[in-house]
DRENNUNU-537792 format. One record per residue (C-alpha): x, y, z; residue in one letter; residue number from 1. Coordinates in nm, 2 decimals, m for minus. Layout:
# residues N
X, Y, Z, a, NUM .
...
***
This chain:
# residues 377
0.00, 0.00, 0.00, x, 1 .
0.12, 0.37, m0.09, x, 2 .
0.27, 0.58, 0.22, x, 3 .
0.18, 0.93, 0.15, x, 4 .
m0.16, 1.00, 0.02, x, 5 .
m0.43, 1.27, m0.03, x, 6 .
m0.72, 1.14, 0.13, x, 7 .
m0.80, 0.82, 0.38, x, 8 .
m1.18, 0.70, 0.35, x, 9 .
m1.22, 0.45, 0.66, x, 10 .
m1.51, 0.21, 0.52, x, 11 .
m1.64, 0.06, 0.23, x, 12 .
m2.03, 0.03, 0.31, x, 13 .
m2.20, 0.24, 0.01, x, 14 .
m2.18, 0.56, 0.14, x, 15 .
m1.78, 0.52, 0.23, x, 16 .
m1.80, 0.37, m0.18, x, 17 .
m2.03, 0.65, m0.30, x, 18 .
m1.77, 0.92, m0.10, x, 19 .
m1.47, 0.78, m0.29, x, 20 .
m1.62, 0.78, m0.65, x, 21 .
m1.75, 1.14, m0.59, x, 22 .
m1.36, 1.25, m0.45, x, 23 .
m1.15, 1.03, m0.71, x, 24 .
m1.31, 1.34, m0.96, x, 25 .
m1.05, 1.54, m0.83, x, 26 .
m0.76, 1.35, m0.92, x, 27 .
m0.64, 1.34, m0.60, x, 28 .
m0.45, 1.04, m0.47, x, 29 .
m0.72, 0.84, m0.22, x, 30 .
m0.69, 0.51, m0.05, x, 31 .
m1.03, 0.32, 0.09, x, 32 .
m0.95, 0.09, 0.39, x, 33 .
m1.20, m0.19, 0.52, x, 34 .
m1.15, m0.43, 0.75, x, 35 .
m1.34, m0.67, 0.58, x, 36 .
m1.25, m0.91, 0.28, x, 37 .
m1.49, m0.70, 0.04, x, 38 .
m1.74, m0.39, 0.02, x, 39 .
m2.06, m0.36, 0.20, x, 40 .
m2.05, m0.67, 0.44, x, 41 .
m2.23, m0.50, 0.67, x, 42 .
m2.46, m0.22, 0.71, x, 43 .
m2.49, m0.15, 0.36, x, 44 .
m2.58, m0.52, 0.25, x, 45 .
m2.82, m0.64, 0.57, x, 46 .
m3.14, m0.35, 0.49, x, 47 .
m3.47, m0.33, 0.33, x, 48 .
m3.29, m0.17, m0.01, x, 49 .
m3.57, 0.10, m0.03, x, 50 .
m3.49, 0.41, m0.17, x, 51 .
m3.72, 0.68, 0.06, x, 52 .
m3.84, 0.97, 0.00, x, 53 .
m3.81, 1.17, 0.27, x, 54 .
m4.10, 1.24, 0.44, x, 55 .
m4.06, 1.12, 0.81, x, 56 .
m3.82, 1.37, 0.97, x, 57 .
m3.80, 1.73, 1.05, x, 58 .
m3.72, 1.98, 0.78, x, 59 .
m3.38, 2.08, 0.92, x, 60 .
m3.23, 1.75, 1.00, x, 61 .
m2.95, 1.66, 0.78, x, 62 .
m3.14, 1.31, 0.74, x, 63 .
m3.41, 1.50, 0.56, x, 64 .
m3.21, 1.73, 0.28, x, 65 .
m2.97, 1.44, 0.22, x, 66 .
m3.30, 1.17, 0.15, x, 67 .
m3.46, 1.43, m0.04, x, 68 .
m3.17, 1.56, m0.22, x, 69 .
m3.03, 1.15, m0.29, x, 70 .
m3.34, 1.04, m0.39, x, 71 .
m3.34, 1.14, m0.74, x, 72 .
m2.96, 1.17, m0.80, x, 73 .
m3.03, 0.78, m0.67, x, 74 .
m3.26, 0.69, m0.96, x, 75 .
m3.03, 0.88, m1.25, x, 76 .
m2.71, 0.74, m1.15, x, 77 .
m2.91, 0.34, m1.12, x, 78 .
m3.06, 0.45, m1.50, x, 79 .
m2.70, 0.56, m1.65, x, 80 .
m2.55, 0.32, m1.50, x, 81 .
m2.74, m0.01, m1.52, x, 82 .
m2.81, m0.09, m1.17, x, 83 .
m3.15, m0.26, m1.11, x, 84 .
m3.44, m0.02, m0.94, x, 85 .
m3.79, 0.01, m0.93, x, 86 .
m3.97, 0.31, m0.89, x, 87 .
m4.28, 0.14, m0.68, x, 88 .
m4.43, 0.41, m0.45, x, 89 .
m4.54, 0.32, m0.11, x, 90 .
m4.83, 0.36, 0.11, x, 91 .
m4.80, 0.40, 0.46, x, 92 .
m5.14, 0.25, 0.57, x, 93 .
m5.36, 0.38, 0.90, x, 94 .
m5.59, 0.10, 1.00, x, 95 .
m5.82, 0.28, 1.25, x, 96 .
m5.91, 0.63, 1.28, x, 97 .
m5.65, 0.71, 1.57, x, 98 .
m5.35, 0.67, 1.27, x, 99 .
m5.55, 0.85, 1.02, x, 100 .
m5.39, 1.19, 1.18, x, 101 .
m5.05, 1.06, 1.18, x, 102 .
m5.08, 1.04, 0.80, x, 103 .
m5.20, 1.37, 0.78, x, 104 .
m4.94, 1.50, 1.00, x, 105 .
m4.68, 1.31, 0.77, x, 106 .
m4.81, 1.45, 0.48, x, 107 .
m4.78, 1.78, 0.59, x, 108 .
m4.40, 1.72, 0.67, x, 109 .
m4.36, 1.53, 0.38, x, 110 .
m4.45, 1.89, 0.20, x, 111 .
m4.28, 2.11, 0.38, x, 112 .
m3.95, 1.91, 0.31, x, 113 .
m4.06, 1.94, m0.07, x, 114 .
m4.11, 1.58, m0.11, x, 115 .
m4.34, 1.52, m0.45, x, 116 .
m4.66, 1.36, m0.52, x, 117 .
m4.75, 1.31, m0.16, x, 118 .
m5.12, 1.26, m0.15, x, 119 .
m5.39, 1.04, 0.12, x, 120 .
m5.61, 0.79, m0.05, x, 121 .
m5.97, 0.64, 0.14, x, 122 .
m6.02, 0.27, 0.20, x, 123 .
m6.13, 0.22, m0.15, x, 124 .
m5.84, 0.38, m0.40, x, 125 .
m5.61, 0.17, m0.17, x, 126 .
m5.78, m0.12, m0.21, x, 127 .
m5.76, m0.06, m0.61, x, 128 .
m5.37, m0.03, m0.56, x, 129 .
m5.30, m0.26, m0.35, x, 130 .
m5.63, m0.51, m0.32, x, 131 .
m5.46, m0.74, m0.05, x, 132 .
m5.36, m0.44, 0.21, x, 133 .
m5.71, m0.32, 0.44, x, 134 .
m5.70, m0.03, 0.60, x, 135 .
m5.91, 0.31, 0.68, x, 136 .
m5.68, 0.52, 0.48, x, 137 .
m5.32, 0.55, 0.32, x, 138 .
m5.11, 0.79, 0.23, x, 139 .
m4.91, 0.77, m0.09, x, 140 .
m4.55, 0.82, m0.20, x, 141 .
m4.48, 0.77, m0.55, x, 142 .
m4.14, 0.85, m0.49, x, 143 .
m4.00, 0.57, m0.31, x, 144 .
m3.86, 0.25, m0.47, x, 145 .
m3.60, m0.03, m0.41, x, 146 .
m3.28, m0.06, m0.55, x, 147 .
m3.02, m0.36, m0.58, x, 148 .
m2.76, m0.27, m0.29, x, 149 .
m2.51, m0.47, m0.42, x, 150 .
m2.51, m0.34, m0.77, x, 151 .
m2.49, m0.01, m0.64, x, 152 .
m2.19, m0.08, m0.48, x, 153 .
m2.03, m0.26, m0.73, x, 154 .
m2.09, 0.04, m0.95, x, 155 .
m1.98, 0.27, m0.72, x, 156 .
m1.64, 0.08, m0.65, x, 157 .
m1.57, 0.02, m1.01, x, 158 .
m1.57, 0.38, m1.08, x, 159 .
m1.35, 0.48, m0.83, x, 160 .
m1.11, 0.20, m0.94, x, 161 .
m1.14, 0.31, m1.30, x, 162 .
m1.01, 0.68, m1.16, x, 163 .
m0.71, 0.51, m0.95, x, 164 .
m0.89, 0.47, m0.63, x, 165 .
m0.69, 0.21, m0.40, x, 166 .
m0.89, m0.06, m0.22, x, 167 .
m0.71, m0.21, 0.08, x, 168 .
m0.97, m0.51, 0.20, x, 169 .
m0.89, m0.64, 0.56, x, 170 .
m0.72, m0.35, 0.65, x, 171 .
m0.83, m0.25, 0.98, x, 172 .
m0.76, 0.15, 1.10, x, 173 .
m0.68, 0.09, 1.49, x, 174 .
m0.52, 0.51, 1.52, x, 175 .
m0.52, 0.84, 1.35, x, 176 .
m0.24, 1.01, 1.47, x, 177 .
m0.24, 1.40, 1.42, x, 178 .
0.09, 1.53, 1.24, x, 179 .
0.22, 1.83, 1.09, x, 180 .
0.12, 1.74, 0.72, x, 181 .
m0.24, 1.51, 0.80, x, 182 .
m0.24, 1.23, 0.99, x, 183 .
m0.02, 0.90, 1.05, x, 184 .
m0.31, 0.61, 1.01, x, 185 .
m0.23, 0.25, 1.19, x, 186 .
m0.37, m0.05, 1.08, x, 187 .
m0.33, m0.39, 1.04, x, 188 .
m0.37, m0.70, 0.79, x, 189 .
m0.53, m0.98, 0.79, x, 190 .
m0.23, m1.18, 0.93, x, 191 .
m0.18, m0.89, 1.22, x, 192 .
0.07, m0.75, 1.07, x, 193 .
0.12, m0.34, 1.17, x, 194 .
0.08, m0.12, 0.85, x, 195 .
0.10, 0.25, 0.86, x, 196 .
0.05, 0.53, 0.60, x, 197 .
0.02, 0.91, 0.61, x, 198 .
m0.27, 1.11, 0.48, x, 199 .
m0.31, 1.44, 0.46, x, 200 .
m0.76, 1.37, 0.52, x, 201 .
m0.89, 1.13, 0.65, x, 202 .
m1.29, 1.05, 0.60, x, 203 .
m1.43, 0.83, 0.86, x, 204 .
m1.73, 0.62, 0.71, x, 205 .
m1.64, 0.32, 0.92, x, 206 .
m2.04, 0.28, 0.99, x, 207 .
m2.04, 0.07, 1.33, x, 208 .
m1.74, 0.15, 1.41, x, 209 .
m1.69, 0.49, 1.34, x, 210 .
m1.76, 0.56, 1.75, x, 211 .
m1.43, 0.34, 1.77, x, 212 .
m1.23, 0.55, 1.49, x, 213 .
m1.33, 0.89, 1.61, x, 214 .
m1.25, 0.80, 1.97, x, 215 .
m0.88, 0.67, 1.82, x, 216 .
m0.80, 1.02, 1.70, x, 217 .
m0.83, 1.20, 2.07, x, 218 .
m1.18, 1.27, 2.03, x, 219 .
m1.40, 1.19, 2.34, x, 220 .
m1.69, 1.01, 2.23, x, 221 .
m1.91, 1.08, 2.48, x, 222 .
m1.86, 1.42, 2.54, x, 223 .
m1.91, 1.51, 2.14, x, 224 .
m2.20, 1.26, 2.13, x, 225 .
m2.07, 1.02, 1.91, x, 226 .
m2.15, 0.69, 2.11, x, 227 .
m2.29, 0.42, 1.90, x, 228 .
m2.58, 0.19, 2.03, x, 229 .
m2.63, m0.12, 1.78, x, 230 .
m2.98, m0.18, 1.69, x, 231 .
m3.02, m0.52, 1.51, x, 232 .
m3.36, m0.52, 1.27, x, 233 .
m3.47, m0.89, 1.24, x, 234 .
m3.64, m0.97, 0.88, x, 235 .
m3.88, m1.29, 0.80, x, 236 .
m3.90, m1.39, 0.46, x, 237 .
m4.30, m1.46, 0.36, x, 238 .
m4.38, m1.77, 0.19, x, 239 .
m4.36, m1.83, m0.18, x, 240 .
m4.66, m1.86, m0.24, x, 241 .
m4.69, m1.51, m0.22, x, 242 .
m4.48, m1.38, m0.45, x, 243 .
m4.60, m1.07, m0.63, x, 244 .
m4.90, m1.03, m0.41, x, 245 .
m4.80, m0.67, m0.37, x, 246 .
m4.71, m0.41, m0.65, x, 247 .
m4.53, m0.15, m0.37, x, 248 .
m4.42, m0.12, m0.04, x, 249 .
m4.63, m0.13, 0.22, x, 250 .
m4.56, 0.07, 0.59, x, 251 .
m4.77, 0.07, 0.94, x, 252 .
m4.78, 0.43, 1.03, x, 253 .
m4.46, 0.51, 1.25, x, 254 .
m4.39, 0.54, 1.62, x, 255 .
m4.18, 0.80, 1.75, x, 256 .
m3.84, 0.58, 1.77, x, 257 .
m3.93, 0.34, 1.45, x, 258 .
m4.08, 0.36, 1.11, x, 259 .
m4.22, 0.01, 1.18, x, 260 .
m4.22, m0.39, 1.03, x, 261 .
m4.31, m0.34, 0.70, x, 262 .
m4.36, m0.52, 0.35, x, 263 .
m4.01, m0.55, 0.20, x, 264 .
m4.06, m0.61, m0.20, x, 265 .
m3.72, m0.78, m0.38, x, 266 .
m3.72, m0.68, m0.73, x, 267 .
m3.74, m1.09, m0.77, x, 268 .
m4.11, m1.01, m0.65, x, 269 .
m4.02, m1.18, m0.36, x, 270 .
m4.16, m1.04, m0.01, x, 271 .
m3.98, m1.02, 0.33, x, 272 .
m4.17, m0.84, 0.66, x, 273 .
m3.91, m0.65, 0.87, x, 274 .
m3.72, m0.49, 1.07, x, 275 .
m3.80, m0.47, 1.42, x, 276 .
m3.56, m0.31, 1.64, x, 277 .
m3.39, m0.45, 1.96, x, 278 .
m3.06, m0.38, 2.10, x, 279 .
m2.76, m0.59, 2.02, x, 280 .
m2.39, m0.63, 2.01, x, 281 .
m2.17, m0.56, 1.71, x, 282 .
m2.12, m0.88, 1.48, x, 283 .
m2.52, m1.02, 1.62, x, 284 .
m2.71, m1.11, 1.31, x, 285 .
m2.90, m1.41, 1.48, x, 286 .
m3.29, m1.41, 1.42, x, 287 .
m3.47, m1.54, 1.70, x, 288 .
m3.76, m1.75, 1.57, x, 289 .
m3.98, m1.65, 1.86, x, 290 .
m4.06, m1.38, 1.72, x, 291 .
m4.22, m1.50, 1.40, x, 292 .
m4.57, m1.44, 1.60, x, 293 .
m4.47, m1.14, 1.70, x, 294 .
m4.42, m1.03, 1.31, x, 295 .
m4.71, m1.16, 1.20, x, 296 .
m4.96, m1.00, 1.46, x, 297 .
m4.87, m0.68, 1.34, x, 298 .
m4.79, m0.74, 0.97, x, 299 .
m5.22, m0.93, 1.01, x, 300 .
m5.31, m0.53, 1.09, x, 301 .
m5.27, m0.40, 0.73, x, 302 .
m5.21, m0.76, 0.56, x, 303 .
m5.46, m0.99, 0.61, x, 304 .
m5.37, m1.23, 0.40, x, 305 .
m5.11, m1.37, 0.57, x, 306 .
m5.15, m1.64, 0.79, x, 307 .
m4.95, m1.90, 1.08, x, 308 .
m4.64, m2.03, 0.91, x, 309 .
m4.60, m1.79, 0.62, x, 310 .
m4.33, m1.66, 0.76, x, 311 .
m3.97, m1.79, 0.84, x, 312 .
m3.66, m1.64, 0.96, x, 313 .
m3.40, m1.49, 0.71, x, 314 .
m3.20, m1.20, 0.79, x, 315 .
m3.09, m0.94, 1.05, x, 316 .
m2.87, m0.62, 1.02, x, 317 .
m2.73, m0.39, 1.31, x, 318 .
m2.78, m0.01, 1.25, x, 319 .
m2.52, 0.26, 1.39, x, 320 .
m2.82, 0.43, 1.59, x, 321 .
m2.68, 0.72, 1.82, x, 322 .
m2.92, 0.69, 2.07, x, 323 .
m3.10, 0.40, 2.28, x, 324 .
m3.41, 0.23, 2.19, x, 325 .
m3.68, 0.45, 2.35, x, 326 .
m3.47, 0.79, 2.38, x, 327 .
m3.54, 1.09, 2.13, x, 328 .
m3.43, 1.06, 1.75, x, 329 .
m3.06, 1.18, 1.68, x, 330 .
m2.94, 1.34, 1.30, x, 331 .
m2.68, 1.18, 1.13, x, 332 .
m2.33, 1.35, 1.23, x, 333 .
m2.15, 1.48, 0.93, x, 334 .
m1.84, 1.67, 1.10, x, 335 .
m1.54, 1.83, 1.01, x, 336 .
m1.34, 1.85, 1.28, x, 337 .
m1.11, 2.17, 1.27, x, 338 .
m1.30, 2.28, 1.58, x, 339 .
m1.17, 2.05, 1.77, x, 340 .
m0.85, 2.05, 1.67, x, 341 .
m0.83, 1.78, 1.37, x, 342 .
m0.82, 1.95, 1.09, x, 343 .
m0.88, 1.79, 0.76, x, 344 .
m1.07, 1.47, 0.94, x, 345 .
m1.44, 1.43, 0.85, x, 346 .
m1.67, 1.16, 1.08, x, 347 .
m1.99, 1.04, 0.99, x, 348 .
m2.14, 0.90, 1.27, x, 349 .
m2.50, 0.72, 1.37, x, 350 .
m2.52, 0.69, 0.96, x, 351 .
m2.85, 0.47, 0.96, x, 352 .
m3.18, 0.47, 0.76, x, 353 .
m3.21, 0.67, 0.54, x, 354 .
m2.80, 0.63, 0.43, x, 355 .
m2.88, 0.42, 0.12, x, 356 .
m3.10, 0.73, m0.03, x, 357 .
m2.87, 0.96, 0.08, x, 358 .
m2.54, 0.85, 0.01, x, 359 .
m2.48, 1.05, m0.34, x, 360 .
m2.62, 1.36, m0.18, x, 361 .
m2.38, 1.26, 0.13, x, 362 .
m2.03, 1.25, m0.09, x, 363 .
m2.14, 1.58, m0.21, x, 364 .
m2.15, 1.70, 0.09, x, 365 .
m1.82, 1.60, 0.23, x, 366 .
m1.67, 1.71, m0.14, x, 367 .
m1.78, 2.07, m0.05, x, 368 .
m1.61, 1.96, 0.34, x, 369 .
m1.25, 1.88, 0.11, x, 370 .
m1.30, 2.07, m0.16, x, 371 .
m1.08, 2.36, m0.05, x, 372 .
m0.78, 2.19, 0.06, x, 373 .
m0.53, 2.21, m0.18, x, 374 .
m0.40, 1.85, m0.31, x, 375 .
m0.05, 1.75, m0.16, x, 376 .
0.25, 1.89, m0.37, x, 377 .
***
């Protein structure tokens, strides 16, 4: 691996990828470390591969102008380049008359962040959508979608490769030292072997363990708020009999903390009902079978059609959430940190849902973070 370098991006989830293609532009010299064997083997490939829209969260969090903002650069780059989508729309379904005024009030924030095409529908238009979902009302976003992850990604790495972007896979950070010129980064190989190189920035997109990479450069984690608490969302796959029953996603209305088990469409037509949300360790992706009941008492509120042993267990992913299960939502963390004395490092921190939508609209951002630093001599 090269010594002296540009610019360090710690992770290689998609938004650590889609950072990387956006910076190799520049021509500047740019290394991507991950400690696993290859891209996105965590985070980035255990999720519901929806692309949102960007209606849930208030109109100054950074998690609402990135999902609005990355949803439609999403869509052009996946029709330029290939990459299999599907423009599908969601409802988000109220099934008694309480939730019919938590649709109204997401509609209204839905507008007010300048999401399009927003709209409620009554029992009966739903029913002509979507004739298996019951409910009292829905309200309908024809801007949401799914998207192949993996092809993303692939898409994403092979265009930074293509512009001399390195790719070190099983290199894992363990310090960022600060120096005159950047930073002196420690890592190691797969074997355990110490490797070192200097970088004049260094972008931390190291998803769950960003807390960990932050905290290795002299920043106190607690104090600055960037303590990671793993989430894991459990997923059940629905039977096969079942495939293509749906024609878009299908949502419960949210609580405060969670947008709720929903209908997961594959673009294979298959269906999956997920996540939950329970707290976990790092490196967890068990799914406890006990809760298949669980799953299907609440999926049985706004699908009907499903019944005992549709479902079985299939997947789990851990999100970087910054805050506890029942304690108020956080906003991503998108930080350079010359403030604190670290110039020319960048963390992104507590980068969960809605990440996937965002993560073209989040490279631009830390472009416009690097943009102004001259390139090494």
């Amino acid at each position: 691996m090269v010594d002296g370098i540009d610019i360090l991006v710690i992770g290689a989830g998609v938004i650590g990828l889609a950072i990387a293609e956006r910076l190799s532009r520049s021509g500047r010299q740019i290394v991507v470390a991950e400690r696993n064997e290859s891209f996105g083997r965590e985070t980035s490939s255990r999720n519901s591969e929806v692309i949102h829209c960007g209606m849930y969260y208030p109109e100054d969090l950074l998690k609402t102008r990135l999902c609005v903002r990355g949803n439609p650069l999403l869509y052009e780059r996946c029709e330029k380049a290939g990459v299999p989508y599907r423009k599908t729309g969601k409802i988000v379904v109220a099934t008694d008359d309480a939730e019919v005024g938590v649709l109204e009030g997401l509609l209204s924030q839905g507008r007010r962040n300048g999401v399009p095409g927003l709209r409620l529908i009554d029992a009966a238009e739903m029913q002509r959508l979507e004739p298996r979902v019951r409910g009292v009302c829905g309200l309908l976003s024809p801007e949401s979608g799914i998207v192949d992850s993996h092809r993303l990604m692939t898409c994403l790495q092979q265009a930074a490769a293509s512009r001399g972007v390195t790719f070190g896979y099983r290199c894992d950070v363990r310090e960022l030292t600060k120096t005159a010129s950047g930073y002196l980064v420690a890592m190691t190989d797969a074997d355990g072997a110490a490797l070192s190189l200097n970088a004049e920035c260094v972008v931390n997109s190291a998803g769950l363990d960003a807390d960990r990479i932050a905290q290795s450069a002299g920043i106190d984690v607690d104090i600055a708020g960037y303590r990671i608490h793993p989430a894991k969302g459990e997923y059940f796959r629905v039977s096969s009999r079942h495939r293509g029953i749906l024609g878009r996603l299908v949502y419960p209305v949210p609580s405060p903390v969670h947008l709720g088990a929903h209908a997961v469409l594959g673009l294979d037509g298959g269906l999956k009902i997920g996540p939950n949300s329970i707290s976990t360790v790092r490196g967890d992706y068990s799914v406890d079978p006990s809760h298949e009941g669980d799953f299907l008492a609440k999926a049985r509120k706004f699908l009907p059609f499903l019944e005992a042993g549709d479902l079985s267990p299939d997947m789990a992913g851990i999100r970087p959430k910054l805050y506890r299960l029942g304690e108020p939502l956080r906003d991503f963390v998108i930080r350079e940190e010359s403030s604190r004395g670290f110039p020319g490092l960048v963390n992104l921190v507590g980068m969960e849902s809605p990440g996937l939508t965002s993560c073209l609209a989040i490279a631009e951002e830390i472009e416009r973070f690097l943009v102004l630093r001259a390139p090494r001599a």
